[in-house]
N, C-alpha and C positions, 0 to 999 in steps of 0.2 A: 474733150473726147473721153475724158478717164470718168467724168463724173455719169456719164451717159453710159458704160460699161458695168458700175456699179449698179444705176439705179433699174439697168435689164437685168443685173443679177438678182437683185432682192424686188423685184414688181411683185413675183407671186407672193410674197409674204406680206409685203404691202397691203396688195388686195385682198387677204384673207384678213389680217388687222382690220382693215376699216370694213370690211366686211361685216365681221364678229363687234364690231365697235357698234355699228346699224343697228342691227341685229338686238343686242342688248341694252340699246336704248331703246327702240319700238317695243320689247319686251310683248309684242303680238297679244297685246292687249289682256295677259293675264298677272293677276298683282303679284307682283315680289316681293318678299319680305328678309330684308337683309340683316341680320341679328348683328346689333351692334349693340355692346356690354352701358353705353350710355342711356342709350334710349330704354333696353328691357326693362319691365316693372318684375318685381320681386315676387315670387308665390309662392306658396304650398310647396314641397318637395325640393327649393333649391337650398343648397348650402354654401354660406356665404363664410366670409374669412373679417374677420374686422381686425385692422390692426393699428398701433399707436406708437409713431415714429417714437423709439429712444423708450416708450412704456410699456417693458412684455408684460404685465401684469395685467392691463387691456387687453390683449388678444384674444378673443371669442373666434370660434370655430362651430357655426352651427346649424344644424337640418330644419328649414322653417317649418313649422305644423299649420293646420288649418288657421290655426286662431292668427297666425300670424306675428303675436307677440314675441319679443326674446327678451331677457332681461339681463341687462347690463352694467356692468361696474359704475359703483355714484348716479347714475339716471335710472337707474330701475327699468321698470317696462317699456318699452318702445314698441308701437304697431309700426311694423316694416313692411305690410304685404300692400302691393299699388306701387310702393317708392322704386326710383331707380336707385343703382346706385351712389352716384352723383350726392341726390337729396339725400340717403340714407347718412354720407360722410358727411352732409352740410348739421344735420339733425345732432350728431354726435360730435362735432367740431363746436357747434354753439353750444351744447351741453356744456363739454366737457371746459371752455374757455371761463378764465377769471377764474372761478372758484377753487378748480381743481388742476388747471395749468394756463402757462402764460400763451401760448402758440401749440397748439395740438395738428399734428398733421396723420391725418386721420385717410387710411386705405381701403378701401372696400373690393372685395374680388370675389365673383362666383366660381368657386369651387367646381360644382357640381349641378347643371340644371336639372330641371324637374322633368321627369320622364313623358315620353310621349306614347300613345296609344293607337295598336293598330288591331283594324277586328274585320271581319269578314272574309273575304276567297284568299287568305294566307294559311300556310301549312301551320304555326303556332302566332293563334292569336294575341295579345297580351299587352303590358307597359314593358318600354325599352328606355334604357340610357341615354337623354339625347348627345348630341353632339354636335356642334358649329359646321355647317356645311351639307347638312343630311338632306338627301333628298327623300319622294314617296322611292324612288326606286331601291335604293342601300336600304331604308326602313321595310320595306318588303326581302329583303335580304338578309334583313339581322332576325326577321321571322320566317326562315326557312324556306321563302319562295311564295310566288303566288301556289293557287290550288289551280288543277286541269280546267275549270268553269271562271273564274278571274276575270273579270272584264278591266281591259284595260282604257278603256272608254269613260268611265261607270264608278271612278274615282272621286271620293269629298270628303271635305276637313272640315270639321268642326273646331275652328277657333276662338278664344277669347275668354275673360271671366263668362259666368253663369248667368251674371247680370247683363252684359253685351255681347252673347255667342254669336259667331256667323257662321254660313254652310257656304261652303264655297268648291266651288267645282274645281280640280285639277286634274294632273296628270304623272305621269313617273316621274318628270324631272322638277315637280315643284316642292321645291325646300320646303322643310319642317321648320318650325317654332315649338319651342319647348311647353309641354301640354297638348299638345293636339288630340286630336283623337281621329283617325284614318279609318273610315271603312272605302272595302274595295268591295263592290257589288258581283253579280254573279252574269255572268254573257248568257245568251242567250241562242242555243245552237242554229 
């Protein structure tokens, strides 16, 4: 009797769970992109942290540029842009092994990603800070607002390097990836 009192108490929450659980499985056929620090590749504008358990003398702190280079203690140059982080610590743990230490335990953390871009029916157009979680809606927020003509239909990202861009059609609540570039088109009265 008692477990049948509780489970009338909490049905509606129930049903909004698996509801919301549906829901965000069927993802209504538009792609998601969930920013996870394993999988990002490294680009232009993020700044990354490298650090060497027990060796502060390793520690780099630094904004990538185009070329993508950094140049690091006893390995000299490394191209970082494409790697995850992951590969980046695997690259600097084999360097740095044998020669220069016996077990290196090597951290890698973005700092700061590379900004994203939004242009069209926004009151300030421009690059913004990204952030883990951003949707087109907050990145139309962090520039002032849509404009009075805005279509909020009439949303696309271009994402991806130069070499593999895509256009892809959203809408306000579709999450950012660090680099985008947002135009929001103009409605049509």
């Amino acid at each position: 009797m008692r477990s049948c009192q509780i489970y009338s108490m909490f049905k509606p929450y129930f049903i909004v769970f698996i509801s919301g659980l549906f829901i965000s499985v069927l993802g209504f056929g538009q792609k998601v992109y969930a920013l996870s620090e394993a999988d990002y590749r490294l680009g232009p504008g993020d700044r990354i942290n490298i650090r060497v358990y027990g060796e502060e003398d390793l520690t780099l702190d630094t904004l990538l540029n185009d070329s993508g280079v950094i140049n690091y203690p006893f390995l000299g140059e490394l191209q970082v842009l494409g790697l995850t982080s992951k590969e980046l610590e695997g690259v600097i743990t084999s360097g740095l092994s044998g020669d220069y230490l016996v077990r290196p335990i090597v951290h890698i953390s973005i700092v700061e990603y590379r900004p994203f871009f939004i242009d069209g029916e926004v009151k300030v157009p421009g690059g913004y800070p990204f952030q883990p979680g951003l949707t087109i809606g907050k990145a139309a927020a962090l520039a002032h607002g849509f404009t009075e003509r805005a279509s909020k239909d009439k949303i696309y990202i271009v994402r991806g390097a130069e070499e593999s861009q895509e256009k892809i059609k959203a809408d306000i609540s579709t999450k950012l990836m660090p680099g985008d570039i947002v135009t929001i088109e103009q409605r049509f009265f």
